[in-house]
Every structure is written in C-alpha cells, then in structure tokens.
C-alpha positions as CSV (number, residue, x, y, z in Angstrom):
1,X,-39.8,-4.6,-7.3
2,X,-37.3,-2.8,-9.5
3,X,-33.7,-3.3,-8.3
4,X,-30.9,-0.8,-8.2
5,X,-27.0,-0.8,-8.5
6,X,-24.8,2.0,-7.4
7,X,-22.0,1.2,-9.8
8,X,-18.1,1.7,-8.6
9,X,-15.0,0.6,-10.3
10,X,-13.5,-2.6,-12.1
11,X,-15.2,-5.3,-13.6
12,X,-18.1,-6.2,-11.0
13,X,-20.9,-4.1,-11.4
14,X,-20.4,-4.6,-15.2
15,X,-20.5,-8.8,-14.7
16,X,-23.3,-8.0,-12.5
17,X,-25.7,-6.0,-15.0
18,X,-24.9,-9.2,-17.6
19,X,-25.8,-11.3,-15.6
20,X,-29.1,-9.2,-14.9
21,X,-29.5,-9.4,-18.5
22,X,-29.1,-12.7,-19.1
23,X,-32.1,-13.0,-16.4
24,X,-34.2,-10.5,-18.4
25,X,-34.4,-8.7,-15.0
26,X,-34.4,-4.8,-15.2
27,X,-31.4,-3.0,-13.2
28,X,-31.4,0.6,-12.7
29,X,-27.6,1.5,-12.7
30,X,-26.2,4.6,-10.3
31,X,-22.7,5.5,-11.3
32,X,-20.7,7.3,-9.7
33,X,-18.7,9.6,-12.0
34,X,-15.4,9.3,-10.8
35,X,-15.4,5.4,-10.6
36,X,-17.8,3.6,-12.8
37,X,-17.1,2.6,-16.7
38,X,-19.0,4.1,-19.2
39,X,-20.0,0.4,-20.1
40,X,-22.5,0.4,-17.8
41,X,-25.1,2.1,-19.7
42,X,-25.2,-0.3,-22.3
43,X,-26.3,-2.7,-20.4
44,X,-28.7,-0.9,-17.8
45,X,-32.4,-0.6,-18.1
46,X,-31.7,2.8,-17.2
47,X,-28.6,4.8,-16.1
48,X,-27.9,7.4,-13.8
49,X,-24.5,9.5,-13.0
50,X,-23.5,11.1,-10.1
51,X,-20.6,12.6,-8.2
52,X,-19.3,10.8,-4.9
53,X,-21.1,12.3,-2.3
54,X,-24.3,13.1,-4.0
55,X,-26.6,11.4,-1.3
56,X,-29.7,13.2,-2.1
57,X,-29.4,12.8,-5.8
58,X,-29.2,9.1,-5.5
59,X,-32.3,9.1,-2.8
60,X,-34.0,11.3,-5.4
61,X,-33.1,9.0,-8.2
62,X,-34.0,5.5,-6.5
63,X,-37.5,7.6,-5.3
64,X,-38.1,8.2,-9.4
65,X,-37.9,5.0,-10.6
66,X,-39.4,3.1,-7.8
67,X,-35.6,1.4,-6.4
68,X,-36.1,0.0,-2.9
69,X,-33.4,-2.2,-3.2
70,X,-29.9,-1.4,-3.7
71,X,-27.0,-3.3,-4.5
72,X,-23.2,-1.8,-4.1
73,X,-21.1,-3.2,-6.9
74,X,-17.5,-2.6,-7.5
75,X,-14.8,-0.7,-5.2
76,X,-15.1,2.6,-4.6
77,X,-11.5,3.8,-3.3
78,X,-11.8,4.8,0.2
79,X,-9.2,7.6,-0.3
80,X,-11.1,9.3,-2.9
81,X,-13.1,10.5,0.6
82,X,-10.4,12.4,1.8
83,X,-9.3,13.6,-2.0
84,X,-12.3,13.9,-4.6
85,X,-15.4,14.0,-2.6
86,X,-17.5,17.3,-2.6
87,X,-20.6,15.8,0.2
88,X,-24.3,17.6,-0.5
89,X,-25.7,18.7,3.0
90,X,-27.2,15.3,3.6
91,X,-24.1,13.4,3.1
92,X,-22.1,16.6,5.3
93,X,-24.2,16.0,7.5
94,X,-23.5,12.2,8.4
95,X,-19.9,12.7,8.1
96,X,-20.0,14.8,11.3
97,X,-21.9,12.5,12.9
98,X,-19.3,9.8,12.4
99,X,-16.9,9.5,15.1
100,X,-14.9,7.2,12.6
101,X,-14.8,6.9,9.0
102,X,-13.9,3.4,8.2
103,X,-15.9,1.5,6.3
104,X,-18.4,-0.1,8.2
105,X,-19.0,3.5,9.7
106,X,-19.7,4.9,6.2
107,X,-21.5,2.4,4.8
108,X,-23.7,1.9,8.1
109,X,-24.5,5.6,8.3
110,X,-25.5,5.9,4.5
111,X,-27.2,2.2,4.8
112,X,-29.0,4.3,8.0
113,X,-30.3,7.4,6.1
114,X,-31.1,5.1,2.8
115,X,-33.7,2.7,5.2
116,X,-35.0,5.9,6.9
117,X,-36.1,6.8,2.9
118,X,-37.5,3.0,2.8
119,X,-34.6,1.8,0.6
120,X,-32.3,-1.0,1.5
121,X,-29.3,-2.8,0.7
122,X,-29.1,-5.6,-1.4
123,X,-26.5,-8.7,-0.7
124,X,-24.1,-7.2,-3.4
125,X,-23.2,-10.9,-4.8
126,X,-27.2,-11.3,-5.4
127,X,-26.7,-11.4,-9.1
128,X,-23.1,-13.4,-9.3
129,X,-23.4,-16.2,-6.9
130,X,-21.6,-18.2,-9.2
131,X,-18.7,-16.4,-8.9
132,X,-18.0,-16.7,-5.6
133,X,-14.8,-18.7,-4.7
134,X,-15.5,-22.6,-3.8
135,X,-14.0,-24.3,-1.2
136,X,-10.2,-26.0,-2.1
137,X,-7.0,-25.4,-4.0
138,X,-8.1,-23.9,-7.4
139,X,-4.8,-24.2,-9.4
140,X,-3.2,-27.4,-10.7
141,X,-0.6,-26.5,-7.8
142,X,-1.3,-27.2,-4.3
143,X,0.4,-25.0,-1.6
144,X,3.9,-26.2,-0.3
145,X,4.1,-26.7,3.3
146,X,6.5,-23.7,3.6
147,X,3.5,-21.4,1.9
148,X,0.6,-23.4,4.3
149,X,2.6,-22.2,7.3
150,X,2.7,-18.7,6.3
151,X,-1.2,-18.5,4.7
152,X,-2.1,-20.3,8.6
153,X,0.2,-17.3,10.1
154,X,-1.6,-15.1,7.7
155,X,-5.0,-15.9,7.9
156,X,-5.0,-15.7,12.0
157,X,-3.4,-12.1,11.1
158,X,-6.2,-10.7,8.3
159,X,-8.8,-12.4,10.6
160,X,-7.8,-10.1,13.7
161,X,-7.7,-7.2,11.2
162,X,-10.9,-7.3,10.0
163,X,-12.3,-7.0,13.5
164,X,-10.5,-3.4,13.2
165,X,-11.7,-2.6,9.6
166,X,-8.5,-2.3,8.2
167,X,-7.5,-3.6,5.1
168,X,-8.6,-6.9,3.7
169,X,-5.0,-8.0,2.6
170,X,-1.7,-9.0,4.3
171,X,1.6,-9.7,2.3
172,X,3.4,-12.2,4.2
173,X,7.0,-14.0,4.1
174,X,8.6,-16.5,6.5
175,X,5.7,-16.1,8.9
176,X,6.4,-12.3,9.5
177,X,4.0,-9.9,8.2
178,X,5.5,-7.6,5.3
179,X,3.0,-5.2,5.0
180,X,-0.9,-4.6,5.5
181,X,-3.2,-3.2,2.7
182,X,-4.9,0.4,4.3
183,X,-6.3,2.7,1.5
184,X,-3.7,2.1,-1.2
185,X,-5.4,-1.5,-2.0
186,X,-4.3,-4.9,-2.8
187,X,-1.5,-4.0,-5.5
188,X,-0.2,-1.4,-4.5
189,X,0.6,-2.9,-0.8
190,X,1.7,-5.7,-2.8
191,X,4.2,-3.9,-4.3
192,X,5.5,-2.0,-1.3
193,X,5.7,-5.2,0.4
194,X,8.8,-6.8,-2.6
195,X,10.2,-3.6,-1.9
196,X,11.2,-4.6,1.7
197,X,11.9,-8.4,1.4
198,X,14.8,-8.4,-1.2
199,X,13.7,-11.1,-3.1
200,X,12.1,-13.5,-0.8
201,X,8.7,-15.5,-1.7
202,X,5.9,-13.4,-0.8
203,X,2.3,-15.0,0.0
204,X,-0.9,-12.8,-0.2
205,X,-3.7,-13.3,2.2
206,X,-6.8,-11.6,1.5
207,X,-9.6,-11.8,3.8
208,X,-13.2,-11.1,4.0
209,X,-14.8,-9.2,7.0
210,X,-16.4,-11.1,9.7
211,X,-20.0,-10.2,8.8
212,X,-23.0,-11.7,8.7
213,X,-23.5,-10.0,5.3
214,X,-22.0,-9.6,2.1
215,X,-23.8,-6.1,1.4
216,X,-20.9,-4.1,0.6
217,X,-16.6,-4.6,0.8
218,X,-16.7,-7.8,-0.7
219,X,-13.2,-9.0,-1.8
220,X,-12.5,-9.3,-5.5
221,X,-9.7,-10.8,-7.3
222,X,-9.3,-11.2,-10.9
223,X,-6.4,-11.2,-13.5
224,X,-4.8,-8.4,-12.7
225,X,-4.5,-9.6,-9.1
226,X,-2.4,-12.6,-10.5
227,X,-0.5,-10.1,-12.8
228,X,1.2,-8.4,-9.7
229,X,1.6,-11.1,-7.9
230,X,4.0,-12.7,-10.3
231,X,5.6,-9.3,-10.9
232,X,6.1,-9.3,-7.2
233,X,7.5,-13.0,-6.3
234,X,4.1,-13.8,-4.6
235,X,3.7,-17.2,-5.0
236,X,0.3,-18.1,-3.3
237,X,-3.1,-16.9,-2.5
238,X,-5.0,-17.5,0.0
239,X,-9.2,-16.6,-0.4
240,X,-12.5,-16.8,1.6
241,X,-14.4,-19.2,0.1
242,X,-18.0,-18.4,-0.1
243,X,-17.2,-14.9,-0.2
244,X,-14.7,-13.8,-2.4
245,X,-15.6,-13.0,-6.1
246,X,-13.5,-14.6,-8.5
247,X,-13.8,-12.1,-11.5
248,X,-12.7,-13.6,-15.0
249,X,-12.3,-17.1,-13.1
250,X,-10.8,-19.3,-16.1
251,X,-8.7,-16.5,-17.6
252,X,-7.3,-16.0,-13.8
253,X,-6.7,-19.6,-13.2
254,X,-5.0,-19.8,-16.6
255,X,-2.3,-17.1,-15.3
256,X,-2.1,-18.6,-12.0
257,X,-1.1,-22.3,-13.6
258,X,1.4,-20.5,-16.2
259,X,3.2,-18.1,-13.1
260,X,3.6,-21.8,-10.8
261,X,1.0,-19.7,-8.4
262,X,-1.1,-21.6,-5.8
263,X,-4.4,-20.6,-5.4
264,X,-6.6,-21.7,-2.7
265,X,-9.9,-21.3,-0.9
266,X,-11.4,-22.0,2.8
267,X,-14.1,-21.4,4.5
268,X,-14.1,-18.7,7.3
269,X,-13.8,-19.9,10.7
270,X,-14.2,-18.1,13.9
C-alpha cells in the first residue's frame, strides 16, 4: 500500500519524508503551492503540486498512483481560506455545506469526500513517533511554583477551548488570560499578548485537541517557538505529552536552557 502526504508548511512534512527514507518506504508527496517547501521533492518518491483548494486534483492524483492512505503534514494557515483559496466545484461544494468552518468542520468534510473515493487519513505522526513530547520537565529548569499556578490556570483554560476549536495556545500571566491564539497562530498571539502586560512574565500554554486521533492539527513547537518566547518575556511552556511534536528537539532544548525557559510535558486528562 503506497502512502501519501499532503505537504503544508514548516519543518514537518520535510522530517516526515526523512524519516520515510530512512525506512526505505515510498511516500508520494502532495504540496500545496502556497505552503510547502520546495524541499520536498528531493526527498519524495514522487511529487505533486497543487493550489489550496484543488480537491479533485488531489483525488485524481492519489487515484494515479494508487494512495489510499493519506497523511496531513505541516500547518496549513487557516486564514489562507478566507485570503488565498480559489475552491474547484468539489471543494465549493463542501464549503456550502458547512454550517461552520473551523477546523474539525473542514477537515471532517474533506476526510468525508476523500473516504467516499476509498482514501483515508493517516495518523499524521505515523512516520515521527519519536518526536512526540514525553512525559516531564524537558529543560534543566523545572517550573517555579508561580509559573505551575498559571500553566494549572492555563491548561483548564486551553482544555475548555479546544472543546470550541479555537486556537491551540493561550498566553497567560498572574493567572489571567492575556490573549488566545485564533488564526494569527502561536507567535504572533504571542507577541500581541507582551504588548498588553508591560513587562510582566508571560507563560504559553499550548494544547492539543481532545480527540481520539491525531490525523490532522497536531501541535508543533520547534526553535523558533523558543525564539519568541524569549523575545517576548515568556518564561515557560507547557505541552501535551504524547501529542505534541517536538521539531529540532536538542537544538530547541539548547535555546530553552540558554533563555532560563521551563519546558514541560503532561499527559492529557479529562
């Protein structure tokens, strides 16, 4: 069975199709034009490009080389749907059936059309299991009891949010709630949220949904994520272990020990 990727942005899909490599497996890589590096190709069996919203293309492709399996690798940015996308007839076509068009109603509805062509979605961590966050404090630097009250706060606060599909991050400071992520994503919120503290010790939350599944949305945080948190006076972060991909893991843990940042993992609970 000949597996497929549709390819987004940032380092994921491009750790993933190594890793395929290194497993001599064959991965048939979809980008999608206005996300996905050029890297990909090098490291593909075979590569593909198409436009956000090209439903039919990709059903078409998958069809011609035999995919029945799809993984979703890498972010797409959910506010290139209301910017960039053009949608062919089939992907118009969902979109007006939606009565919402969050993320779990996106990705359900095209996870809907893909099965009724007999292709499914693939856990989207199949082929980098190893980089999922383990359970604990990852840094030499354990969290103070001032930052364990507000990544407590926190968590209870990204865990309600989930059940709303908003999105995945909080920024929070003396158990208030600075700001939530929507479609601007983790760095950007991050940086609105300093704007509106003046100065005070921000902690970053970031939360996986409450699924059953880790088929698409999975949260990633690599360097750069550390970067902005010491630009921004965050001092700890707080991760789902199990299902948060830690990209660049030593490199990230490096920065995290050099910035005095606390990073630490737990397991979801209801």
């Amino acid at each position: 069975m000949k597996l497929g990727m549709i390819a987004g942005n940032g380092r994921f899909p491009v750790l993933a199709l190594e890793a395929a490599r290194k497993a001599g497996m064959d991965v048939v890589a979809i980008g999608i034009k206005e996300e996905a590096s050029p890297e990909i190709e090098q490291l593909a069996s075979s590569c593909y490009w198409i436009s956000l919203g090209a439903l039919s293309k990709l059903i078409d492709i998958c069809k011609k080389e035999g995919v029945s399996q799809l993984m979703m690798c890498g972010q797409v940015k959910h506010v290139s749907i209301f910017s960039s996308i053009v949608p062919d007839w089939r992907l118009a076509k969902l979109l007006m059936s939606l009565e919402a068009k969050n993320t779990d109603a996106l990705i359900g509805g095209v996870a809907k059309v893909l099965a009724d062509e007999g292709i499914t979605l693939a856990d989207s961590t199949l082929l980098l299991k190893d980089l999922l966050a383990p359970e604990g404090v990852l840094t030499k630097r354990k969290p103070t009891s001032d930052e364990e009250r507000d990544i407590a706060y926190g968590r209870r606060i990204a865990g309600a949010l989930s059940m709303h599909d908003v999105g995945q991050s909080v920024a929070v400071a003396e158990r208030a709630v600075v700001a939530v992520e929507a479609m601007e994503g983790t760095d950007a919120m991050l940086r609105r949220a300093a704007s509106l503290v003046e100065g005070k010790p921000l902690r970053l939350i970031k939360g996986s949904r409450r699924r059953g599944h880790l088929l698409f949305d999975v949260p990633v945080v690599g360097p750069q994520t550390i970067d902005v948190m010491r630009e921004t006076g965050t001092t700890a972060l707080a991760i789902d272990a199990g299902r948060t991909l830690l990209l660049d893991r030593d490199h990230l843990i490096t920065l995290a020990n050099a910035a005095g940042i606390a990073v630490i993992a737990a397991l979801l609970t209801d």
